[in-house]
N, C-alpha and C positions, 0 to 999 in steps of 0.2 A: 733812824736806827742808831743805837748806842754802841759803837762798833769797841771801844775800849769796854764797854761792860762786857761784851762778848767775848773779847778776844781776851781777857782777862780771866779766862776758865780753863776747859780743857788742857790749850795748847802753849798755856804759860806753865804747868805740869811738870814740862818736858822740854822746858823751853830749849837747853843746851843741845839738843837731837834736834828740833825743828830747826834752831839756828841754823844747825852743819849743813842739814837739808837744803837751806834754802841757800847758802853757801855754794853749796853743790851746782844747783840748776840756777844758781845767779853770779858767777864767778866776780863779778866787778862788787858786789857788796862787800862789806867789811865788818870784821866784829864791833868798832863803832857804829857800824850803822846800825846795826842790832843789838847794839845795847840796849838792854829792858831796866828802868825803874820803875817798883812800883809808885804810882801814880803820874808815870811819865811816859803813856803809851800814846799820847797821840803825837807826843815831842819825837818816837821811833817811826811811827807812822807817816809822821811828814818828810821827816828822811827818805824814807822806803817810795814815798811817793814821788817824790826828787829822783834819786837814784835811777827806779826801775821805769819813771812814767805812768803809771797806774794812780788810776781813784782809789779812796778810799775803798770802794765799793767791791774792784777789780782785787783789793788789796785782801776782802776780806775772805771772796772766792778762794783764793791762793792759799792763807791759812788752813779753809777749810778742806782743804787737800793733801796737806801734810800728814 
């Protein structure tokens, strides 16, 4: 599964609101770790996977909740 092709839709939109969200329910993140460039999603993704302990997979559920 193409999880940057995925997650490169919707919920990059809005991405500034999803951030805060996830800000919210992740307090130990930081707006570095959620820095988005385009075509540097899985460079956030391995952060976020660091950070929080989660797979990719686990990572992608999460967005899909936002």
């Amino acid at each position: 599964m193409d999880y940057q092709t995925e997650l490169t839709g919707p919920i990059m939109v809005n991405w500034d609101e999803h951030k805060d969200k996830l800000i919210q329910k992740y307090p130990k993140l930081t707006e570095k770790d959620l820095d988005f460039k385009e075509g540097k999603m899985n460079e956030m993704l391995g952060r976020l996977q660091i950070k929080l302990g989660k797979t990719r997979k686990e990572l992608h559920k999460l967005f899909a909740t936002l």
